[in-house]
Structure formats: C-alpha cells, structure tokens
ROSE-4610 file (N, C-alpha, C; in Angstrom, 1 decimal, always signed):
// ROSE-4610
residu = [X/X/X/X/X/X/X/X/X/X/X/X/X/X/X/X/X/X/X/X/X/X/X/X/X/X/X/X/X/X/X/X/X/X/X/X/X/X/X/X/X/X/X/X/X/X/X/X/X/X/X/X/X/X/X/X/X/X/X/X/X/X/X/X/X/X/X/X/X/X/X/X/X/X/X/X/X/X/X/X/X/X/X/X/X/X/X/X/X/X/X/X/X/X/X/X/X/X/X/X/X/X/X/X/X/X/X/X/X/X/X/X/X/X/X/X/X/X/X/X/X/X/X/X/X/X/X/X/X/X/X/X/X/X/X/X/X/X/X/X/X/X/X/X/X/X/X/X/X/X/X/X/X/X/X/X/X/X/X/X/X/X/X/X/X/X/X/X/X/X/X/X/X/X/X/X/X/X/X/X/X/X/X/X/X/X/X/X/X/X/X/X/X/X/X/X/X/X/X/X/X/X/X/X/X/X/X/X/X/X/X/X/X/X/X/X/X/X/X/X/X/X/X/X/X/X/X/X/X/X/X/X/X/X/X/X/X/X/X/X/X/X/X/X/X/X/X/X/X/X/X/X/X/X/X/X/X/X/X/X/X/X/X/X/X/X/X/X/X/X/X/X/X/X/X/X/X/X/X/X/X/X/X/X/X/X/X/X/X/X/X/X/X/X/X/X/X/X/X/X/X/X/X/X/X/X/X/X/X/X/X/X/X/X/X/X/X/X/X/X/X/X/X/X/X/X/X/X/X/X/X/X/X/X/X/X/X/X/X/X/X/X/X/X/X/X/X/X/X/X/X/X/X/X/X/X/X/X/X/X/X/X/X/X/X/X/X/X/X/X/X/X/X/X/X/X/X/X/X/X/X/X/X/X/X/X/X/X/X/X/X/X/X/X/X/X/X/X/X/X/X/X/X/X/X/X/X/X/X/X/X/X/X/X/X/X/X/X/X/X/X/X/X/X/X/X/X/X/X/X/X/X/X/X/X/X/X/X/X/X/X/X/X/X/X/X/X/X/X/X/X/X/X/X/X/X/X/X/X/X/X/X/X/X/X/X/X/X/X/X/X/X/X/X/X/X/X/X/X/X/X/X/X/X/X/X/X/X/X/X/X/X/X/X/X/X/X/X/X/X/X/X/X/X/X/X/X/X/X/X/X/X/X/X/X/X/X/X/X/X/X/X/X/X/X/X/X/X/X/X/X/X/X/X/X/X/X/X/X/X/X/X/X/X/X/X/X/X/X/X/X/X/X/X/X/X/X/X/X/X/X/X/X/X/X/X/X/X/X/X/X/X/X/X/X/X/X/X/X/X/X/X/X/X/X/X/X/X/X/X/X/X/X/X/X/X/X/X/X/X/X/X/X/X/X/X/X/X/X/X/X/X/X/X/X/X/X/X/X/X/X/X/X/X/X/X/X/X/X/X/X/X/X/X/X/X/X/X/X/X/X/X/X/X/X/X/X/X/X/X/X/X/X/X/X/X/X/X/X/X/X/X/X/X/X/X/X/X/X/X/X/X/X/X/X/X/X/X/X/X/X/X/X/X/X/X/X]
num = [1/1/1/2/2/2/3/3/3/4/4/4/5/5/5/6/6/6/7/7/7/8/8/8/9/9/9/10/10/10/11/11/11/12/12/12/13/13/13/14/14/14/15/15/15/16/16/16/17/17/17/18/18/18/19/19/19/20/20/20/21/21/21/22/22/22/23/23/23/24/24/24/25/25/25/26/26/26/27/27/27/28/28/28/29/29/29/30/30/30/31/31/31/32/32/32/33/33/33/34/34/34/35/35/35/36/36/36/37/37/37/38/38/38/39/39/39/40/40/40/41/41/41/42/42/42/43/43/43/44/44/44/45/45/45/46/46/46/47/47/47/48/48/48/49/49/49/50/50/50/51/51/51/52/52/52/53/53/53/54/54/54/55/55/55/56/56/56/57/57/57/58/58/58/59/59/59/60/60/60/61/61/61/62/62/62/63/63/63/64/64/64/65/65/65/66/66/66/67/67/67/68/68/68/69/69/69/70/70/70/71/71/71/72/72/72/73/73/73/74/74/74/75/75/75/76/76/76/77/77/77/78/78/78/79/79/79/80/80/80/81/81/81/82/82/82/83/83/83/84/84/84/85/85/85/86/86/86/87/87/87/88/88/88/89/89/89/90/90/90/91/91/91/92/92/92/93/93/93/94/94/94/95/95/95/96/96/96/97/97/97/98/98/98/99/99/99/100/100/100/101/101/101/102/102/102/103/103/103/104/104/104/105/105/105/106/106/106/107/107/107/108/108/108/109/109/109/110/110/110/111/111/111/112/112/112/113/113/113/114/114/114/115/115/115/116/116/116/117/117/117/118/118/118/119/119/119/120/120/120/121/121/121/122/122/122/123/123/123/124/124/124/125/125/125/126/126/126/127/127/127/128/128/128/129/129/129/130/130/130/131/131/131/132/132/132/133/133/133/134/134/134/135/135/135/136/136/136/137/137/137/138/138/138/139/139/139/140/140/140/141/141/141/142/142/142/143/143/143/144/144/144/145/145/145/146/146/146/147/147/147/148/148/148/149/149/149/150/150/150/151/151/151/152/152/152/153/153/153/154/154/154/155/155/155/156/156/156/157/157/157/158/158/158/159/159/159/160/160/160/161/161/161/162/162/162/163/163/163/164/164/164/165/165/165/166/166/166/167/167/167/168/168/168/169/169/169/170/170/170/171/171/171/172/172/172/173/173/173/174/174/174/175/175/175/176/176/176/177/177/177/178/178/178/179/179/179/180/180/180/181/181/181/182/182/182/183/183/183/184/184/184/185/185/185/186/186/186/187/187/187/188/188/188/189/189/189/190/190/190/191/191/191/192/192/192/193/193/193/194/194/194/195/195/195/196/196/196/197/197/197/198/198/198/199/199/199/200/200/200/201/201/201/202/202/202/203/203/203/204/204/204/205/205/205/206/206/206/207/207/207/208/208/208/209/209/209/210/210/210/211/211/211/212/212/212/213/213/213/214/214/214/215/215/215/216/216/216/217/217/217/218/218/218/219/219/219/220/220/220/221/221/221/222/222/222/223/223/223/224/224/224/225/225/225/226/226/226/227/227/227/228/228/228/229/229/229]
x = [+14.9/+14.5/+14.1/+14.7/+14.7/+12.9/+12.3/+10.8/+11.2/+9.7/+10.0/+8.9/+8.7/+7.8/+8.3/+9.8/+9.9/+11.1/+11.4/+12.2/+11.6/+11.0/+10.7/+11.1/+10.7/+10.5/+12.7/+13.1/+14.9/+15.0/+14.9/+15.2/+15.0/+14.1/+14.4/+14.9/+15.3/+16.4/+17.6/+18.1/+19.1/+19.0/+18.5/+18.4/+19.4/+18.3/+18.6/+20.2/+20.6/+22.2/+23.3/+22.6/+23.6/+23.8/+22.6/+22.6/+23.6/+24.5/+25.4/+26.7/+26.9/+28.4/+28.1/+27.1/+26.6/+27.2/+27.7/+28.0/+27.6/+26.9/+25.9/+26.7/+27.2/+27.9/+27.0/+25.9/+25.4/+24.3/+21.6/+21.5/+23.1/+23.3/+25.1/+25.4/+24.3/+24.9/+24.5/+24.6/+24.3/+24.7/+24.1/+24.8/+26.1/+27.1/+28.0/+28.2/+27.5/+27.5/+26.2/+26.8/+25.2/+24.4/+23.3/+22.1/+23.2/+22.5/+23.4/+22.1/+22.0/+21.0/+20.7/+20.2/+19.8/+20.5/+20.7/+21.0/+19.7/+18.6/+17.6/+17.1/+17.7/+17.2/+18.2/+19.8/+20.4/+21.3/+21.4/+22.0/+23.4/+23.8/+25.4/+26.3/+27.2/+27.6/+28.5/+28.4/+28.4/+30.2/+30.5/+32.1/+31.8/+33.3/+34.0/+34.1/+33.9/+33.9/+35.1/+36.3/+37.7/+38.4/+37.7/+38.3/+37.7/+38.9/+38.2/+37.7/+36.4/+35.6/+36.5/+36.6/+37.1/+36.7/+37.6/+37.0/+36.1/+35.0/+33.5/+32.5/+31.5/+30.6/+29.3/+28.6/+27.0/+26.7/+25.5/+24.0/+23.1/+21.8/+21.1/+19.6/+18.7/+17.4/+16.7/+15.7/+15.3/+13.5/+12.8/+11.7/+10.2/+9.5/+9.0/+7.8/+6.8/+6.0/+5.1/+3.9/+2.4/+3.1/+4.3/+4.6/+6.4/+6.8/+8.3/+9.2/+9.8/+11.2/+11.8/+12.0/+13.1/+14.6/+15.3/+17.1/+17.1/+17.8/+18.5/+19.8/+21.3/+22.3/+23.2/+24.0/+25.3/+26.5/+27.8/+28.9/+30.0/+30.4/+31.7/+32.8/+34.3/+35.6/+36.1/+35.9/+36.7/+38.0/+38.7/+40.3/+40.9/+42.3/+42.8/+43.8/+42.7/+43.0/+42.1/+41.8/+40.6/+40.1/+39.0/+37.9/+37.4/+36.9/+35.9/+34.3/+33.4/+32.1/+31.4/+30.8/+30.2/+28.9/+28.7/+27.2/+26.4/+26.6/+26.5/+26.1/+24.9/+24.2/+23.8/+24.3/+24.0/+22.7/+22.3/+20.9/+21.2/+19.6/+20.0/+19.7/+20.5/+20.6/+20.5/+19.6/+19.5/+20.2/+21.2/+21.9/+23.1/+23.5/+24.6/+24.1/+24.7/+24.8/+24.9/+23.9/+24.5/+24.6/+25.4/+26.0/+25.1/+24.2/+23.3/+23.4/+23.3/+23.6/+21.9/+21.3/+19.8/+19.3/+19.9/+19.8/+20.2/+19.5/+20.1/+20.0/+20.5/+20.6/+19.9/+18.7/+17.6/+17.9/+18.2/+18.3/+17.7/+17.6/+16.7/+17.6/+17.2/+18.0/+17.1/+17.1/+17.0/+15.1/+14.7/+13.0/+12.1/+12.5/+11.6/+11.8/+13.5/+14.2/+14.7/+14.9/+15.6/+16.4/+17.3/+18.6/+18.7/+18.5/+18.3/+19.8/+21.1/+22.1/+22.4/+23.7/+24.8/+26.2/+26.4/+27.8/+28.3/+29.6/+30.0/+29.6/+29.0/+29.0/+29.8/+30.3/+31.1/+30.8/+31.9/+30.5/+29.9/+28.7/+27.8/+28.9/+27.9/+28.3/+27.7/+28.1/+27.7/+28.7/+28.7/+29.4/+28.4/+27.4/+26.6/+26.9/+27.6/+27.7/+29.4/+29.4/+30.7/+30.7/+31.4/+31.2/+32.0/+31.9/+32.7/+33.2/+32.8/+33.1/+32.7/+32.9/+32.7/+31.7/+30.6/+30.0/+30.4/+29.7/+31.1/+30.0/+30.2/+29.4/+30.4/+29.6/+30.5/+30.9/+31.9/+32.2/+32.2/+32.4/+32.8/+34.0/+35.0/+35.9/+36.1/+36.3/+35.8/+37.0/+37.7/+38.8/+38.6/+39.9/+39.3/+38.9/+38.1/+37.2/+35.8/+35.5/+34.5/+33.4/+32.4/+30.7/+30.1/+29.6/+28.9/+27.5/+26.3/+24.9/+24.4/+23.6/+22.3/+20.8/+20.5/+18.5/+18.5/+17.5/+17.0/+15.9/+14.6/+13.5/+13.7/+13.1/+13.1/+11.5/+11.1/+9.5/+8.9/+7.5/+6.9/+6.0/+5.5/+6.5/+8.1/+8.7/+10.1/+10.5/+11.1/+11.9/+13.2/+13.6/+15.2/+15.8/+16.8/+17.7/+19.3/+19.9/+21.4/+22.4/+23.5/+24.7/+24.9/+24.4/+24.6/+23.4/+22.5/+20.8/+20.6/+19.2/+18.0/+18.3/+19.2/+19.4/+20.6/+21.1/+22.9/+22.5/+22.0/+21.6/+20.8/+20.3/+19.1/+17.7/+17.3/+16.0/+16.2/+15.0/+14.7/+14.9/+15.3/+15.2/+14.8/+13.8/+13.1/+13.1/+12.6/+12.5/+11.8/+12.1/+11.1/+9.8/+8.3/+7.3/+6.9/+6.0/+6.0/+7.8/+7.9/+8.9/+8.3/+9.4/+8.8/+9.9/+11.1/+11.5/+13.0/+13.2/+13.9/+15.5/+16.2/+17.7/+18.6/+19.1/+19.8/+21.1/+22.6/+24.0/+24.4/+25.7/+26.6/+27.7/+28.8/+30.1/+31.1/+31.8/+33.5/+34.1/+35.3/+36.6/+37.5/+38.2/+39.7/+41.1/+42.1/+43.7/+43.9/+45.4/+45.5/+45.7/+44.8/+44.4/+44.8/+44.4/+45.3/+44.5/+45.5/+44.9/+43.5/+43.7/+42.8/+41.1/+41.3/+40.0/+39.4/+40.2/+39.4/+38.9/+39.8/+39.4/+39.6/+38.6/+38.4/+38.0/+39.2/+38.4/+38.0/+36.9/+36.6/+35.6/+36.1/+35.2/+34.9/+35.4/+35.1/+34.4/+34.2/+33.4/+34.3/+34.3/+35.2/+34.3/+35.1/+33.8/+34.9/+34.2/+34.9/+34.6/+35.2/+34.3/+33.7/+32.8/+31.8/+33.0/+32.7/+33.7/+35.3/+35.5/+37.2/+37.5/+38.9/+40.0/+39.2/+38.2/+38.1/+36.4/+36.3/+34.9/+35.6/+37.2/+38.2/+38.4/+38.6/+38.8/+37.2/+35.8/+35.3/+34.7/+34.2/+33.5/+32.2/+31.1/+29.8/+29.0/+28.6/+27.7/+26.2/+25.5/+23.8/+23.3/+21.9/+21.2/+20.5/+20.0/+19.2/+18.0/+17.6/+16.3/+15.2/+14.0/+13.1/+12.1/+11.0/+9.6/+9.0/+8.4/+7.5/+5.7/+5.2/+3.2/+2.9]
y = [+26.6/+25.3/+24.4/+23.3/+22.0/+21.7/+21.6/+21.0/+19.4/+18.8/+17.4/+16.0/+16.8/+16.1/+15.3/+15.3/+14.3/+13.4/+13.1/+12.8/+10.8/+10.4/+9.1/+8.4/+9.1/+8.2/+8.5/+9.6/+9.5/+8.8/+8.6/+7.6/+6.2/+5.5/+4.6/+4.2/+5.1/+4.9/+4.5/+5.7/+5.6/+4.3/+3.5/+2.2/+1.5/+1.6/+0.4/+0.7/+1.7/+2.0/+1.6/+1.7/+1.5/-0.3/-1.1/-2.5/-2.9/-2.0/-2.6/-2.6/-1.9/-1.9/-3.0/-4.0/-4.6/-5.9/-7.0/-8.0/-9.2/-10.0/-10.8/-11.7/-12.5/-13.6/-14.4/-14.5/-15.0/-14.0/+23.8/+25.2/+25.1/+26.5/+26.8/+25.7/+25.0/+24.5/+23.1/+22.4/+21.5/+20.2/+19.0/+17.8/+17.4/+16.7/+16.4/+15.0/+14.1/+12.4/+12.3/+11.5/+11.2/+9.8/+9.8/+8.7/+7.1/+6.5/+4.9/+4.0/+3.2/+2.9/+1.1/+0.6/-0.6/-1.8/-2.3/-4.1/-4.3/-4.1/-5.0/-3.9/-2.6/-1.6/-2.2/-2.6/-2.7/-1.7/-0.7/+0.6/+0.3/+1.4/+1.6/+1.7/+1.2/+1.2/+3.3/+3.6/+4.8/+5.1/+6.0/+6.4/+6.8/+6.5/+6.3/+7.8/+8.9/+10.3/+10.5/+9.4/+9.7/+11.3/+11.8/+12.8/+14.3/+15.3/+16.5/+17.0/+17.7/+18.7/+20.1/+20.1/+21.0/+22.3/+23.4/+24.5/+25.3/+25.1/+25.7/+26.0/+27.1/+27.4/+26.7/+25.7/+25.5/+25.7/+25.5/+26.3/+25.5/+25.0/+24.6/+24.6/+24.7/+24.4/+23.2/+22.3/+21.3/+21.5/+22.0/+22.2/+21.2/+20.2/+19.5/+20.3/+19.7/+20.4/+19.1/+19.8/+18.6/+17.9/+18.1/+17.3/+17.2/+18.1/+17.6/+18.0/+17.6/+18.2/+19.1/+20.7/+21.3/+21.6/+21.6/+21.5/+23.0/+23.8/+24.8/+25.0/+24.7/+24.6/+25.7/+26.0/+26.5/+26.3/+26.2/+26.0/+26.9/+27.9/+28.6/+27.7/+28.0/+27.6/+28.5/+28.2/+29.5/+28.8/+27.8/+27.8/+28.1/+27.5/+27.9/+26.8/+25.8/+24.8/+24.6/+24.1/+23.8/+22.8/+22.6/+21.4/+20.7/+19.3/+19.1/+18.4/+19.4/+19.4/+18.2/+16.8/+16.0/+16.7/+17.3/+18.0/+18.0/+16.8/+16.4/+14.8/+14.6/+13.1/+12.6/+11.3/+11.2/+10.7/+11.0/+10.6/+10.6/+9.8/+9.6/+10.9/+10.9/+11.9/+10.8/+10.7/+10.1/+8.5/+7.9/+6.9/+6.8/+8.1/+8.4/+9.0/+9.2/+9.8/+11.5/+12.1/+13.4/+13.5/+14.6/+14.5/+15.8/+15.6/+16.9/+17.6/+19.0/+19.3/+19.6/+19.6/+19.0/+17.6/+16.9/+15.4/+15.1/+14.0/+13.3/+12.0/+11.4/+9.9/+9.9/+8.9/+8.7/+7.4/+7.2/+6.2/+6.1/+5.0/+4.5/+4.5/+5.3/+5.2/+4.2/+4.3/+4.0/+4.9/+4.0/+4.6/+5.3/+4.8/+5.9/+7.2/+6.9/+8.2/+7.6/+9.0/+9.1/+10.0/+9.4/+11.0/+10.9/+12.3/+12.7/+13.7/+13.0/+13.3/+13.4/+14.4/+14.3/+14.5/+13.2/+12.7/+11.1/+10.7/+9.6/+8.4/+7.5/+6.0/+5.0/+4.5/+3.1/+2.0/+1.0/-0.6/-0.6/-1.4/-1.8/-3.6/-3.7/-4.9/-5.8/-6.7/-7.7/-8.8/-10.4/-11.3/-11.5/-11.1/-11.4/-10.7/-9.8/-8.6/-8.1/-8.0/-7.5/-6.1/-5.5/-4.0/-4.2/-4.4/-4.6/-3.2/-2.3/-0.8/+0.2/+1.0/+1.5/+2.9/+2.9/+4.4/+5.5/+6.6/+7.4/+8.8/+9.9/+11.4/+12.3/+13.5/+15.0/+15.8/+16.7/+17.1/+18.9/+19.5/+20.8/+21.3/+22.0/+21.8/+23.6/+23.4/+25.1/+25.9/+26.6/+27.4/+28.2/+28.4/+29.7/+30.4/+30.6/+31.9/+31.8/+30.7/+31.1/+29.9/+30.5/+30.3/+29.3/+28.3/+27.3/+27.3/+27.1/+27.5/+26.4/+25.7/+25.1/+24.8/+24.5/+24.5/+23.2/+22.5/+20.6/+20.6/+19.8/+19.4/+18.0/+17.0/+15.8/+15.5/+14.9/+14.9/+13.9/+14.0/+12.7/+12.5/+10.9/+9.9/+9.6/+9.7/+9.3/+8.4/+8.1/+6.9/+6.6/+5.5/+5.4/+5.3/+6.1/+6.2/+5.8/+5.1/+4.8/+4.4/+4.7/+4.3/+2.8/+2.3/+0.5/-0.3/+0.6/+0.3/-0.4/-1.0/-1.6/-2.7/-3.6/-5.0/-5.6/-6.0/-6.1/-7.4/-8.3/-9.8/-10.5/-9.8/-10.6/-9.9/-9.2/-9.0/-7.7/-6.9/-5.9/-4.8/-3.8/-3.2/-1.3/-1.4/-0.2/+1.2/+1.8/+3.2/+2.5/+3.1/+2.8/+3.2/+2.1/+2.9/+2.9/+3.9/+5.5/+5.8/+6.7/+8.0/+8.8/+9.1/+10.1/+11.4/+11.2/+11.6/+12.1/+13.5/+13.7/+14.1/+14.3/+15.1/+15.0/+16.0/+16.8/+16.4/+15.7/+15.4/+15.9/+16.2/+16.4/+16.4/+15.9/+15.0/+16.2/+16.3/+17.1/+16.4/+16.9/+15.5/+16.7/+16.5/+17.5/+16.8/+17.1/+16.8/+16.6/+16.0/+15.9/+14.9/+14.5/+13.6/+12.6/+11.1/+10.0/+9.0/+8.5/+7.5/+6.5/+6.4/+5.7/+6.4/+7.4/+8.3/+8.5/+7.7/+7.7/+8.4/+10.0/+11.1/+11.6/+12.1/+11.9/+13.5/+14.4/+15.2/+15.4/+15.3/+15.2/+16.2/+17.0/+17.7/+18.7/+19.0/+20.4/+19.6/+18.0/+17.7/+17.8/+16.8/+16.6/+15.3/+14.2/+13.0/+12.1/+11.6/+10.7/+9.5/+8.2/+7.3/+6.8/+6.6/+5.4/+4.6/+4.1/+3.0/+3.1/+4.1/+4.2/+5.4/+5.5/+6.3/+7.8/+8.2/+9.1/+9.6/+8.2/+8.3/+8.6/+7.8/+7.6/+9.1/+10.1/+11.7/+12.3/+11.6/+12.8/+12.8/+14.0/+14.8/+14.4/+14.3/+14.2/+15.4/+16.5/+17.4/+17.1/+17.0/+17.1/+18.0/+18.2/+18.7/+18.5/+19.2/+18.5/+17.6/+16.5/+15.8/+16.2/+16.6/+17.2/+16.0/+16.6/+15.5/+15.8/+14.3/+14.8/+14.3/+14.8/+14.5/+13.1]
z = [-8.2/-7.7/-8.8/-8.6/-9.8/-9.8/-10.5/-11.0/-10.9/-10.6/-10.0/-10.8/-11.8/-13.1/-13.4/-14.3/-15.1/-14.0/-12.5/-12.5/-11.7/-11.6/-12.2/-12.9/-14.4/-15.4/-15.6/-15.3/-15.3/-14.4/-13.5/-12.3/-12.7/-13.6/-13.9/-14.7/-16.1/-16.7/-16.0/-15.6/-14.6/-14.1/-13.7/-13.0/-13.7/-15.0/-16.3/-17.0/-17.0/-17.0/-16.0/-15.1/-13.8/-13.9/-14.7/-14.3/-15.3/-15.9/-16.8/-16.2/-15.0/-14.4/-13.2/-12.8/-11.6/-11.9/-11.1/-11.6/-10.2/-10.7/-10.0/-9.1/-8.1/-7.5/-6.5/-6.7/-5.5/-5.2/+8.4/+9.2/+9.9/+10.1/+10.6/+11.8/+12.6/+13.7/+12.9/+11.9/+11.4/+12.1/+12.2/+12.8/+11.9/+12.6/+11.8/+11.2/+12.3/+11.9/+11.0/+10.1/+9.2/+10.1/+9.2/+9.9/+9.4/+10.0/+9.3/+9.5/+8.1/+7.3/+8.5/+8.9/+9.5/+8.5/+9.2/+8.2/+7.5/+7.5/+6.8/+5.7/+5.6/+4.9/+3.6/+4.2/+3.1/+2.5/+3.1/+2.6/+2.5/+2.1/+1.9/+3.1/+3.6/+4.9/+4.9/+6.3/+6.4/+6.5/+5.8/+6.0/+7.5/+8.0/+9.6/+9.6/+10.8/+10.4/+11.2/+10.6/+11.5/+10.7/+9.4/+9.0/+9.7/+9.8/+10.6/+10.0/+10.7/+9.7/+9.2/+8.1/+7.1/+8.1/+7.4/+7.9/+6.8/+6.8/+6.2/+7.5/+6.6/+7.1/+6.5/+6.8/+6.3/+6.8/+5.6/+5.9/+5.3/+5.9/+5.2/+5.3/+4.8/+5.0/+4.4/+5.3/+4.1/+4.7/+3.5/+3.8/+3.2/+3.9/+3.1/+2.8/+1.5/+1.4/+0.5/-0.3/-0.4/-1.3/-2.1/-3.2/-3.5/-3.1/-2.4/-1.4/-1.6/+0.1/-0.9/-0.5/-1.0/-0.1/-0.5/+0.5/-0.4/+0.8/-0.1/+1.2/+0.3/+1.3/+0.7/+1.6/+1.1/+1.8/+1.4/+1.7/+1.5/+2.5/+2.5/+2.8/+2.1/+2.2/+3.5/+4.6/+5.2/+5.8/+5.1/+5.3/+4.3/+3.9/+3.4/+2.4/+2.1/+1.1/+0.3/-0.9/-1.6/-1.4/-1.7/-1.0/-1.9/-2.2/-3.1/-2.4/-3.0/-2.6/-3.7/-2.9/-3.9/-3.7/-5.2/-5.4/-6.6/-7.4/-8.1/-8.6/-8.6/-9.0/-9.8/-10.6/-11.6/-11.7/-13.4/-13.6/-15.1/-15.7/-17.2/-18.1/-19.3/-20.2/-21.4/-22.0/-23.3/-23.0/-23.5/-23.1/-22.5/-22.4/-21.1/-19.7/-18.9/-17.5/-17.7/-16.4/-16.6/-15.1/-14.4/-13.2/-13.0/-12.3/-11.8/-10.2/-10.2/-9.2/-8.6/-9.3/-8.4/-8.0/-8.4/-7.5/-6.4/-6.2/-4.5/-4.5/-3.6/-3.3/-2.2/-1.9/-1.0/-0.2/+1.0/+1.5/+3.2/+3.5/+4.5/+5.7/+7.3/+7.9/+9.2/+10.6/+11.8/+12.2/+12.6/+13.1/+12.0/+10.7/+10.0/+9.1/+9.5/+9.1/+7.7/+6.9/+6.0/+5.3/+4.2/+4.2/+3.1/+2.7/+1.3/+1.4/+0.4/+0.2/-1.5/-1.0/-2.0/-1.1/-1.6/-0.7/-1.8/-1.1/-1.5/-0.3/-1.0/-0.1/-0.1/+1.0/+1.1/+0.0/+0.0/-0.6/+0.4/+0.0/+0.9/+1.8/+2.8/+3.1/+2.7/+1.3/+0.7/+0.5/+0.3/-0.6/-1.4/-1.9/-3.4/-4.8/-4.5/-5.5/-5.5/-6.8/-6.9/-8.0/-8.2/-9.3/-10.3/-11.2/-12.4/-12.5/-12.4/-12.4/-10.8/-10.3/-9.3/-9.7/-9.1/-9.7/-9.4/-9.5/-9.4/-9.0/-8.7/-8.1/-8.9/-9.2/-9.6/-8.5/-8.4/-7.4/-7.8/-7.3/-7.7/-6.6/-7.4/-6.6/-5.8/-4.9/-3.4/-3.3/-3.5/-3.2/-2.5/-1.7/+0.0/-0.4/+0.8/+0.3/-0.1/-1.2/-1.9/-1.7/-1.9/-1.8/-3.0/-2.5/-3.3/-2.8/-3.8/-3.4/-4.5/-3.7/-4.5/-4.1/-4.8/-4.2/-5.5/-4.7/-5.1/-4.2/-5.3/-4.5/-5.1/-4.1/-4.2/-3.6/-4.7/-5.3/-3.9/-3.1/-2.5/-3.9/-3.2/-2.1/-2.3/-1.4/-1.6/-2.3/-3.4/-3.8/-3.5/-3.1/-2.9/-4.3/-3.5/-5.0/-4.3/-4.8/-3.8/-4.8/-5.1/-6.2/-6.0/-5.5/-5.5/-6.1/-6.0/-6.4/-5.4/-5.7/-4.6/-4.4/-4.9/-4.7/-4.7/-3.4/-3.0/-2.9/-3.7/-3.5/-2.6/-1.5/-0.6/-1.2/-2.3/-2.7/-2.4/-3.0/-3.0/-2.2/-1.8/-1.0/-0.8/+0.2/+0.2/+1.2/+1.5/+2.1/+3.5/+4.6/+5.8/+5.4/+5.6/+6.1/+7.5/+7.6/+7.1/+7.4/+6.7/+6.6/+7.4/+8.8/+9.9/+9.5/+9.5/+9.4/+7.7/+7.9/+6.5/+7.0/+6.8/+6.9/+5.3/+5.1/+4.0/+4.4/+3.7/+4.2/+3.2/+3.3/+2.1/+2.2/+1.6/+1.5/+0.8/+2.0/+1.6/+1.2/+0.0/+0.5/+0.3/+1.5/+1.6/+1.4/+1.0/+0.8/-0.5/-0.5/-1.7/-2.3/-3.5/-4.2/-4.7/-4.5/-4.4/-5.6/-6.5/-7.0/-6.9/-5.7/-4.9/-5.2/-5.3/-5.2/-6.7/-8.1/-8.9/-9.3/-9.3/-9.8/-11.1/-11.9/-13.5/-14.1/-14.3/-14.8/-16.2/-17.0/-18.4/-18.5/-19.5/-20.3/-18.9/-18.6/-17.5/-16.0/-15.7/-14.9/-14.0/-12.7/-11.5/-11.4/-11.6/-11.1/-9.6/-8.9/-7.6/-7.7/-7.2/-6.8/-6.0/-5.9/-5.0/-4.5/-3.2/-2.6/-2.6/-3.0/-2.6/-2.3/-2.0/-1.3/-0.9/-2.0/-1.4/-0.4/-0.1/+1.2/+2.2/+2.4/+3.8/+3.7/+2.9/+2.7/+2.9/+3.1/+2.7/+4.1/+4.5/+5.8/+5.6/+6.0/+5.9/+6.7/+6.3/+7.3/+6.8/+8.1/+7.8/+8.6/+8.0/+8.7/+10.1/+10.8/+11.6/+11.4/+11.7/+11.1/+11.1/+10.2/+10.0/+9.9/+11.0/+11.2/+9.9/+9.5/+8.3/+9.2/+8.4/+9.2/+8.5]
C-alpha cells in the first residue's frame, strides 16, 4: 500500500509541469458505466461506453478510512487477446513525469459523488483552451490468461486531480462539498492499435493519450459507489 505523506507537495509540482503543455484562448459484479462529472464541476467529458466489455474478471475493493481511501483491484485477461490496462498516473519526479501505478485522477461527479480513477479522459468541453500537447497515462499491457494486482491510497481531504487540470477557462474548478460519496474506475483499451491512440513505448513504459483514439477503444469498469460519513 502506497503511503500518502509526501503526495501534495508532488501534486503540485505536477501542476506546475503540466502548465507547460496548456495553451490559453480565451468487486466481481462491478458497475460498468462510470459517474459523469456535472457542467459546473467542469470535468472531463466521459468516453461513450459504445465499446464491449473485454472479457476480464474484476475485482475490487475501495475502503475509506481517518486519512485515506485505499482501492485494492485486480484484473484477469480471461479472453484471448491482449489488453491494455491504464494503471498508471503521472506525477512529478524531479523535473520530469513519473507514470505511477499508485496514483489516481480525482474528479467530481453528480450529488456529492466522486471517482477516484485510472483510466483515459475525453477533451473536456471547452472553446477556451486548447493543448499544445495532449497528456498522456501509462498502461501496462494484459496477455490471456494473466493477472494484474494493485493497491493505491488516496490521502483525505480529497484533492482533484484530472489530466486537463482545474481550469478549462471559466475559473477554478473543485471537488463537490461535502463528498458523500467515493467509487474506484478503471480504463481497458482493447484492439489493435491505431495511430490515433498516440501510443509511445519508451524505455520499457506503455504511455496512451488523453483525448484520442484510444478513449473511443477504452472500456471503463467501476466499482460500486461507496458512502463516505
């Protein structure tokens, strides 16, 4: 289980890196649809779940507790193609990115709820903002048969964390208060791999992009939503 000390003071790094690609203009029975974030929250618009769910088995638990949420998921391949699991988040490493598989993206959904993921996001719906660069997630890639496991706590109070950042040009944007609600998602992408998907392997990684070809490829499984007190 990831320790949840120093991830703040990387989270705002991370901010301050990400503001250089931004360009200004103005459990086994798991649910399958993810939450979708309100117009005034601002979030990332939610991939269409026109893709079929892969054949896997998840699993997941997300347990809150006095100082963070812990997710512990797993993911079997039980077809017979390989899969790519976004499970990996970037965060700062000195003055580069490191693609961690104990991070998540925190975003604001409908009544209070919110979804602590690793998955790929749409663009947002904006004309204020444009991406000089598209951000990008690590993936690890699933071959039949075999078993992917991880465990991530995500520290309270919640902070949003989202690959587009806090501000799509109408001001700031924040987490629902109160947070009643938590749920755990996580992003498949199955077939075979298309330009479009801005897939990068370097140095042993698997990275995808944000906003292209391969959101339209990826599955979304969540958890069920978990009350918080």
């Amino acid at each position: 289980m990831s320790t949840t000390a120093d991830r703040r003071p990387r989270r705002k790094a991370l901010a301050a890196l990400l503001v250089g690609i931004l360009v200004a203009t103005g459990c086994a029975d798991a649910q399958e649809e993810p939450l979708r974030p309100t117009s005034t929250d601002g979030g990332p618009s939610e991939p269409a779940q026109d893709v079929p769910r892969p054949d896997v088995t998840f699993d997941v638990e997300v347990s809150p507790g006095s100082d963070a949420i812990a997710v512990s998921w797993s993911l079997t391949n039980t077809g017979d193609a390989p899969l790519m699991v976004v499970d990996r988040v970037p965060r700062a490493s000195g003055a580069s990115v490191a693609y961690d598989p104990e991070e998540a993206y925190v975003v604001g959904g409908d009544d209070g709820a919110v979804q602590v993921a690793q998955r790929l996001y749409d663009l947002p719906e904006t004309d204020r903002m444009t991406w000089a660069r598209l951000p990008r997630a690590g993936a690890t890639e699933l071959a039949p048969g075999d078993v992917l496991r991880r465990d991530l706590a995500v520290e309270l109070p919640l902070r949003r964390s989202s690959p587009w950042g806090d501000d799509i040009g109408h001001g700031p944007i924040e987490l629902p208060d109160p947070v009643t609600s938590v749920q755990f998602c996580l992003g498949v992408v199955a077939g075979e791999p298309e330009p479009s998907w801005g897939l990068d392997r370097t140095d042993g990684e698997v990275l995808l992009n944000h906003g292209g070809g391969a959101v339209a490829a990826q599955h979304v499984l969540c958890s069920d939503p978990i009350p918080l007190d």
